[in-house]
MIDOSE-1310 file (N, C-alpha, C; in nm, 2 decimals, decimal comma, always signed):
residues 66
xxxx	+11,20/+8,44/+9,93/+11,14/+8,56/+9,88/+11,24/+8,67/+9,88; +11,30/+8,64/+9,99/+11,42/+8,80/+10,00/+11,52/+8,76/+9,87; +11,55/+8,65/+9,81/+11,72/+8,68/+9,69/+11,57/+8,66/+9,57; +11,44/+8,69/+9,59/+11,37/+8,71/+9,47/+11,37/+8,86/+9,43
xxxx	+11,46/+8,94/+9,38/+11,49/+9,08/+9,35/+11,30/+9,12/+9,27; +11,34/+9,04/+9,17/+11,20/+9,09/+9,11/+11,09/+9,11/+9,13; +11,05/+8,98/+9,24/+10,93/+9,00/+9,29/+10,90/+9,11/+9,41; +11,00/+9,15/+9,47/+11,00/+9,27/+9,55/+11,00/+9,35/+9,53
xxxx	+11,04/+9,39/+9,36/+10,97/+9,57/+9,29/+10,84/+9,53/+9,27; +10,78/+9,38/+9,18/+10,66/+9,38/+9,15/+10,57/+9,40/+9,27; +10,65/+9,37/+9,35/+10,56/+9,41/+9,49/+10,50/+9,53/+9,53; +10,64/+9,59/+9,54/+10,62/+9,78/+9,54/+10,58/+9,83/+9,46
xxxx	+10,57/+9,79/+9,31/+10,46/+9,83/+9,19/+10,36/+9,82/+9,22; +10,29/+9,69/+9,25/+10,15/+9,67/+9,28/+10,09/+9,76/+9,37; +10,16/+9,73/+9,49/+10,12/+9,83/+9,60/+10,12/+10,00/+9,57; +10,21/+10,05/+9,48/+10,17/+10,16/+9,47/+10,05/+10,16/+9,33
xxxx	+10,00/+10,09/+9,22/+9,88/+10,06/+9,11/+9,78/+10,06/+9,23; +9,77/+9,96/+9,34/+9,65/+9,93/+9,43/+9,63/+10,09/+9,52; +9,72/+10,13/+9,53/+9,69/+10,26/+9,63/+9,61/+10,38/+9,54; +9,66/+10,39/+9,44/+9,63/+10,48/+9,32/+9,48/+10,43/+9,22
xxxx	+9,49/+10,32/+9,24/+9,34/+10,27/+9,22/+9,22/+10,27/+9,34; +9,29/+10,30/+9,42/+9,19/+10,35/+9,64/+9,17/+10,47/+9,56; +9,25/+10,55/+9,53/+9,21/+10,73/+9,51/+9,15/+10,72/+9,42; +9,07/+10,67/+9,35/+8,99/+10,71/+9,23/+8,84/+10,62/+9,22
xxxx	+8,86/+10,55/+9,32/+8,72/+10,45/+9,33/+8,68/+10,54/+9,47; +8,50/+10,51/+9,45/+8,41/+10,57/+9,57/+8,38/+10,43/+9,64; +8,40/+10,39/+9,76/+8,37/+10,30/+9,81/+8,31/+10,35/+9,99; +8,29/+10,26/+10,11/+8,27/+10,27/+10,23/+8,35/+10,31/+10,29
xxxx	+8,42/+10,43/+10,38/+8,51/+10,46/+10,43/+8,57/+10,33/+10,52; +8,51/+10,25/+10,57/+8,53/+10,10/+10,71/+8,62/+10,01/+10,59; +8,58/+9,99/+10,42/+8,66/+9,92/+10,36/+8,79/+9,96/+10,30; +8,79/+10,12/+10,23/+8,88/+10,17/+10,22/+8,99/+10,24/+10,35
xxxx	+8,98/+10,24/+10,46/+9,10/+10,22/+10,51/+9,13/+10,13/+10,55; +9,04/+9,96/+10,54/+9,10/+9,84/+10,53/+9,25/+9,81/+10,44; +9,16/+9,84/+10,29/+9,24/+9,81/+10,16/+9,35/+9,95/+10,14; +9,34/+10,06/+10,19/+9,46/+10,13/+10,23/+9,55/+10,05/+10,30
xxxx	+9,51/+10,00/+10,45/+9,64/+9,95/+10,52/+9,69/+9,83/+10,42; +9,62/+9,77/+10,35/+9,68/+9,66/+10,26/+9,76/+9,71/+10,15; +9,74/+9,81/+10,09/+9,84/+9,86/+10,04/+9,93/+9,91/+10,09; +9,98/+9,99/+10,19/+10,09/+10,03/+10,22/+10,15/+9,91/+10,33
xxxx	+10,05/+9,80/+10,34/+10,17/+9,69/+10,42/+10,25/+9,66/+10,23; +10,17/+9,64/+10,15/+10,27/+9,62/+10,02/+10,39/+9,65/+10,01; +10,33/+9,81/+9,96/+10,44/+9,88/+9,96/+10,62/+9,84/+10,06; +10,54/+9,86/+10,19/+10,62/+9,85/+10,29/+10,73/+9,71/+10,31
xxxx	+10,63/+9,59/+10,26/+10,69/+9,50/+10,26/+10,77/+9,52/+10,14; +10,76/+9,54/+10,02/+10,85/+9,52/+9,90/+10,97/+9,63/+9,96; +10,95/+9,73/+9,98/+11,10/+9,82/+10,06/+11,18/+9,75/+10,14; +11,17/+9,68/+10,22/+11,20/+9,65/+10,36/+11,27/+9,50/+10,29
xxxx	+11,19/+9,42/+10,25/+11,26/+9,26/+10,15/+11,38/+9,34/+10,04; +11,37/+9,43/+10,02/+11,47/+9,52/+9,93/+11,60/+9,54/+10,01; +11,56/+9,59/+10,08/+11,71/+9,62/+10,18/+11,75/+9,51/+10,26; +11,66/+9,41/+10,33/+11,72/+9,25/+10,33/+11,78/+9,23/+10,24
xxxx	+11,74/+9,23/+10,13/+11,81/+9,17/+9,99/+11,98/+9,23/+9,96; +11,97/+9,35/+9,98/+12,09/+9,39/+9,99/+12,19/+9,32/+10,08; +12,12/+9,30/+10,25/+12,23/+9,28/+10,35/+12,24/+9,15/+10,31; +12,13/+9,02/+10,29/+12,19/+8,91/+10,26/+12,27/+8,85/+10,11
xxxx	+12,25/+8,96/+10,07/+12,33/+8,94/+9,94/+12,49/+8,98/+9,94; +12,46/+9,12/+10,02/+12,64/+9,15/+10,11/+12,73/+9,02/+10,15; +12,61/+8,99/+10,25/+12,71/+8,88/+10,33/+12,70/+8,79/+10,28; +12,68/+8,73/+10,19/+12,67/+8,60/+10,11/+12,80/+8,59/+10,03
xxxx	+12,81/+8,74/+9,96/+12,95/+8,74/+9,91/+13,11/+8,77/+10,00; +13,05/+8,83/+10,11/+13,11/+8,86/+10,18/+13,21/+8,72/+10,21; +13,16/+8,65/+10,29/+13,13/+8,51/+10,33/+13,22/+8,41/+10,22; +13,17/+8,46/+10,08/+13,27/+8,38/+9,97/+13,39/+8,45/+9,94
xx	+13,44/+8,54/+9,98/+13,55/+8,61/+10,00/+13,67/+8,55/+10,05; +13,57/+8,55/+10,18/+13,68/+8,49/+10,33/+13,73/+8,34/+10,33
C-alpha cells in the first residue's frame, strides 16, 4: 500500500469528500463523531503512507546507488 502513490491521494480525497459530506447531513450526534473519527483516521492515513512513500522510495534508490 505504501509504493501505491495513487491510492494514498485517493485516500486523502475521499477522506476529505467524506468529511465535507458529515457537514452538510443532519444525523445523531453518538454517529457523527463516530464517522468524523473515520474520516480524519482517512485523511491521516493517506498523509502519513505519503511521507512513508517518500522515505521508502528514498532509500530504495538510495540503496541502488550504492
Amino acid at each position: 500500500m505504501i509504493k501505491n502513490f495513487p491510492a494514498l491521494v485517493m485516500l486523502t480525497i475521499a477522506g476529505i469528500v467524506f468529511m465535507r459530506f458529515l457537514s452538510d447531513t443532519e444525523m445523531g450526534p453518538f454517529l457523527k463523531i463516530i464517522l468524523t473519527l473515520v474520516g480524519l483516521v482517512m485523511i491521516l492515513s493517506g498523509i502519513i503512507g505519503m511521507m512513508l512513500h517518500g522515505w521508502v522510495i528514498g532509500y530504495e534508490r538510495n540503496q541502488k546507488r550504492i
